[in-house]
N, C-alpha and C positions, 0 to 999 in steps of 0.2 A: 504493500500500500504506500511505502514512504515513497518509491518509485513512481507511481500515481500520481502523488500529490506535486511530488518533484516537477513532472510532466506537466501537468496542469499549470502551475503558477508560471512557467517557462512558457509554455501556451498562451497563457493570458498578456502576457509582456509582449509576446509576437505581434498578438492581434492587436495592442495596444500601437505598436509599431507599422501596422498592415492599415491602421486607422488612420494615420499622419499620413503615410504614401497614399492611401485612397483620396484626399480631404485636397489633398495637392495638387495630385492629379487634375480634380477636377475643376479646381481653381485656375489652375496653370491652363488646362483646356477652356475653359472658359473665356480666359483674360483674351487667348488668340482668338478666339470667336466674335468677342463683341469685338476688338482692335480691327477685325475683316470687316466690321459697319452691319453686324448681327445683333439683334437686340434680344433678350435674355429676362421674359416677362410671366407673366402668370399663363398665357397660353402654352407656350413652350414647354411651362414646367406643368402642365396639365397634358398634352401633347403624349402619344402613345409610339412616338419616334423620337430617337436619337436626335438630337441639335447638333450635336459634336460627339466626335465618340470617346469623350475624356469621360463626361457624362456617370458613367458606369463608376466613377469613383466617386458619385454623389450614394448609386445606388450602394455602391460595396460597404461604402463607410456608414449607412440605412442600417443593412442587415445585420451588419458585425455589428453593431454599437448597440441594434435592438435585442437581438437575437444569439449572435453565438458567444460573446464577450458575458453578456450573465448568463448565459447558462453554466460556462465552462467555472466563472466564479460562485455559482451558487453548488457546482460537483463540485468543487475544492473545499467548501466549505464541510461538506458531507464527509468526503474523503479524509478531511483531518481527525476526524473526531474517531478513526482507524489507523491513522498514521503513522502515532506516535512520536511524530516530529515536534521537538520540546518549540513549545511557542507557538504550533502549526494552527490551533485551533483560532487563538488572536488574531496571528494575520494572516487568516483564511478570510476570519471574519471582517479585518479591516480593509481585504482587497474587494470582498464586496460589497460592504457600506462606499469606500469610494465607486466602485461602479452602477450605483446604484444613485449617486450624486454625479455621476457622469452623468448619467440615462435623462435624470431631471434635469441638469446645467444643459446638456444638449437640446432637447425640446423647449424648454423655456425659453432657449434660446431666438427661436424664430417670433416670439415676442419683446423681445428684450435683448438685442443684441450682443450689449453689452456684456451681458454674460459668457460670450465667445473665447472672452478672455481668460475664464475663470474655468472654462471648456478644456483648454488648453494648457493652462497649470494642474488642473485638478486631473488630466491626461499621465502629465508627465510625472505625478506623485503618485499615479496607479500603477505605473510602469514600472517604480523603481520599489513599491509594496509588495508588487509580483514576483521582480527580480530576487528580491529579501523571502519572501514565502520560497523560491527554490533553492535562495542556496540555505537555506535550516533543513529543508532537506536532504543536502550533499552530505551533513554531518554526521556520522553512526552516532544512533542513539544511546546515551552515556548508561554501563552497565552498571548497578548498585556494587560497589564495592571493590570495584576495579581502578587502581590509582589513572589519572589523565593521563596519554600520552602509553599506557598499555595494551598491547595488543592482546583481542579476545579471543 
């Protein structure tokens, strides 16, 4: 299970990183689209075709961000409390309180701009909660009685 848990939290930090390159992407396609004299309105974004094909990294960064990013942090969560990773269950739990304040900053977001910002810190401190949940897993679990630094 410590393996599991290891994978997952490493997984959740990918996708955290698979969510910046979608985000960009579609920004970056974008920016060339309106710059060609394209305009980028509520029809387009209602529209059942492609405007540009960068596009796909508005949807990718949709489904990760709704879809596979909590699910993979709500099974971390689960898998800790099997792990036995000292600390696993904390910051299983604190990788998904922040994705779960992703989820909100993100959608808020299209009312509140502003929050873009907060999108985007609150991103990179999920990334590096993730990073911290695998490597507590890289660690063998400390055996009662065995001095640090002995092998079991």
């Amino acid at each position: 299970m410590r393996t599991v848990y290891k994978v997952l939290a490493y997984a959740i930090a990918v996708e955290v990183a698979v969510q910046a390159m979608a985000i960009v992407l579609a920004v970056a396609g974008l920016g060339k689209w309106v710059s060609a004299g394209n305009v980028f309105d509520k029809s387009v974004m209602e529209s059942d075709q492609f405007a540009f094909p960068e596009v796909i990294g508005i949807i990718v960064h949709g489904l990760n961000g709704g879809v596979v990013i909590p699910a993979l942090a709500l099974i971390l969560l689960v898998v800790s409390f099997f792990a036995r990773v000292p600390g696993g269950v904390k910051v299983a739990a604190l990788v998904l309180a922040l994705v779960a304040a992703q989820a909100m900053l993100g959608y808020a977001g299209h009312d509140l701009p502003m929050l873009g910002a907060l999108h985007g810190l609150n991103a990179m401190v999920l990334f590096t909660a993730a990073l911290a949940a695998g490597r507590r897993a890289r660690r063998p679990a400390a055996v009662a009685g065995t001095p640090a630094g002995t092998a079991v």
